[in-house]
C-alpha positions, 0 to 999 in steps of 0.5 A: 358103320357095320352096313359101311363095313360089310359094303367094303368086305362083299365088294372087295371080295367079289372084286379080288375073286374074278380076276383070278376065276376069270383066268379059271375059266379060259383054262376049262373051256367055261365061256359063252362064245359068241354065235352068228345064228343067234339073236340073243348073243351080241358079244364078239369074243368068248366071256368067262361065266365063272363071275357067279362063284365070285359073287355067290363068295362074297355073300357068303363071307359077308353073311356069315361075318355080319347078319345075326338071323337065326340058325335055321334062316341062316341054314336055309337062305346060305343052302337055297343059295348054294343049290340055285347057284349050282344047278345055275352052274350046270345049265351053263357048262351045257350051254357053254358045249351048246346044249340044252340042260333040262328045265325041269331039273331046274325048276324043281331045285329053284322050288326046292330051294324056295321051300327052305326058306319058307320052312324056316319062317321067312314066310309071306304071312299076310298083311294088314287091312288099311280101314281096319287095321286088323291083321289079314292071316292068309291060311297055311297053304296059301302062305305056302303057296305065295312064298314059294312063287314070289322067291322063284318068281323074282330068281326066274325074273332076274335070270330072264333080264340077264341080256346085256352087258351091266344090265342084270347087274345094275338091275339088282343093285337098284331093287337091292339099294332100294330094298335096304332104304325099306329094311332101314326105315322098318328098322330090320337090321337082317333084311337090311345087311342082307340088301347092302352085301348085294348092292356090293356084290352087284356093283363089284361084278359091274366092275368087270361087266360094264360094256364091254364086259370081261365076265357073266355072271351066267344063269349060276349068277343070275339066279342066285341074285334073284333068289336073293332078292326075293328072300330080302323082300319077304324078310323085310319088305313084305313083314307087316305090309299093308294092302297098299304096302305090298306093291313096294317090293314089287316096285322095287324089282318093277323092270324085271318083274313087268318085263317078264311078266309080258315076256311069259304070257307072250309065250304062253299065248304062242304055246312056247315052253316059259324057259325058252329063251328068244329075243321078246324081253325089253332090252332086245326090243328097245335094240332093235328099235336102233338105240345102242346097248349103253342107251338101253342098259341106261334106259332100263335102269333109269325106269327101275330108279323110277319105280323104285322111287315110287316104292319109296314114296309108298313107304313114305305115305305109310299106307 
C-alpha cells in the first residue's frame, strides 16, 4: 500500500504542478522554439521547458514523505538532484536565447553531484564471483572510480535520449519500472520507492508530453531523471550482484545506454566535442529512415521492454 501510496502522491503532484509552470513559462520567454536549420528540432510551435521543476517537486515531496534512507543518503540523493536539475536549468535559459552554455561548468557539477552520492555510502563496492562465491572487493579508488561514471554515465544517457515527444519519458518509466521489480524482489524497500516516485513522475509528465507535446522537460528534466536512475541502480540493483547480475541494470536502461554508447565513440572517431548535439541517436535515425515519431517512440520502447525483460529473467536465474 505505501508503493500504492506514493505512486498517487508524486503523480498527482507532478501532474497539478505543469499546467500552472506550463503558463510560467509563456510569461518569462522560457520555451524552446522551433528552428528551420536545425535537424534535431521537429516541433512547430514554442514548448515551456518549465516540466523539469515539476518533476524535480514531486520527487522531492514523495521522498521526504515516504523513503526511510539514512540522513546522509537523504542529504546527498535530494542535494545531487537540486544541482543537476539547476545547472540543467541554466543550460536551458541559454539555449532558449540560442546559446551555447559551457559544457565544462556542466560536467563538473554532474560529477560533483555523483561524488556526493558515493560519500554518503551509495557505492558500487563489487560483487560476488559465481564459482566461488566469495565477495570480490574492488580497491577504494576504483569504487570511487565506477560510482561516479555509472551515475553520470546514465544522467548523460538520459539527456542525450531527450529527442522526441514521450521518448525520454517513456524511457525512464520502463528502466524505473523494472529497477522496482529488482529492489521488490531483493527486498530493498528504498531503492524500491525511490523507483515507483519515478515511474509516477515519468508517466505524469507523459501526460503533458505524449505527441504533440504542451511541455519538455529540458536538460533540467532529463538529467535529473537519469542522475536518478542511476542512483537507484547502485543502491538497489547493483547491491550484492554477481558477475553475471551486474548486466541487470545495464539491461534495464539498455536503449539509452547502447544508443549512446554508439552515439559518443561516433563522435570521438570524427573528433567532435562528446556534448555536441547532432542528429546520430537511434530515434533520428529511425526518422529518417521514414517511419513517423509514434512509430519510433513505439519502437524504442518496446526494445527497452525487451531488454528489460531480459534483466528480469537475469534476476530470475539467480546467476
Amino acid at each position: 500500500m505505501s508503493y500504492l501510496l506514493s505512486f498517487i502522491v508524486a503523480f498527482a503532484i507532478v501532474l497539478v504542478l505543469i499546467p500552472p509552470l506550463r503558463k510560467l513559462a509563456f510569461r518569462i520567454d522560457f520555451v524552446d522554439k522551433p528552428r528551420e536549420d536545425s535537424e534535431r528540432k521537429i516541433h512547430r510551435e514554442p514548448i515551456p521547458l518549465t516540466a523539469g521543476i515539476a518533476l524535480f517537486i514531486g520527487f522531492v515531496v514523495t521522498f521526504l514523505l515516504f523513503v526511510r534512507e539514512e540522513t546522509s543518503q537523504t542529504v546527498a540523493i535530494l542535494a545531487g538532484s537540486f544541482l543537476v536539475l539547476a545547472i540543467g536549468t541554466v543550460d536551458d535559459w541559454y539555449k532558449t536565447h540560442r546559446k551555447e552554455f559551457p559544457a565544462l561548468p556542466k560536467f563538473l557539477v554532474q560529477v560533483g553531484a555523483a561524488y556526493l552520492v558515493y560519500k554518503s555510502g551509495i557505492v558500487f563496492y563489487g560483487f560476488s564471483n559465481p564459482f566461488t562465491g566469495h565477495e570480490v572487493l574492488l580497491p577504494e579508488w576504483l569504487q570511487l572510480l565506477l560510482t561516479v561514471t555509472w551515475i553520470f554515465g546514465v544522467t548523460t544517457v538520459i539527456n542525450f535520449s531527450d529527442g522526441m515527444d514521450g521518448l525520454a519519458g517513456g524511457l525512464s518509466a520502463i528502466s524505473a519500472g523494472t529497477l522496482f521489480v529488482v529492489a521488490i524482489a531483493k527486498g530493498q524497500s528504498s531503492s524500491a520507492m525511490m523507483a515507483i516516485i519515478v515511474v509516477a513522475i515519468a508517466l505524469a509528465y507523459l501526460r503533458y508530453n505524449k505527441p504533440p507535446a504542451k511541455v519538455f522537460m529540458g536538460d533540467a528534466g532529463a538529467t535529473f531523471l537519469g542522475f536518478l536512475l542511476g542512483v537507484i541502480a547502485l543502491d538497489g540493483a547493483f547491491k550484492q550482484a554477481t558477475l553475471l547480475s551486474l548486466f541487470i541494470p545495464i539491461l534495464a536502461l539498455g536503449v539509452p545506454i547502447f544508443d549512446n554508447l554508439f552515439v559518443v565513440i561516433r563522435r570521438l572517431l570524427k573528433g567532435k566535442p562528446i556534448y555536441q548535439a547532432d542528429a546520430s541517436q537511434a530515434h533520428y535515425r529511425l526518422l529518417s529512415t521514414g517511419m513517423k515519431p509514434k512509430q519510433v517512440v513505439a519502437f524504442l520502447w518496446l526494445i527497452n521492454m525487451c531488454l528489460s525483460m531480459m534483466s528480469i529473467i537475469l534476476l530470475l536465474l539467480n546467476v
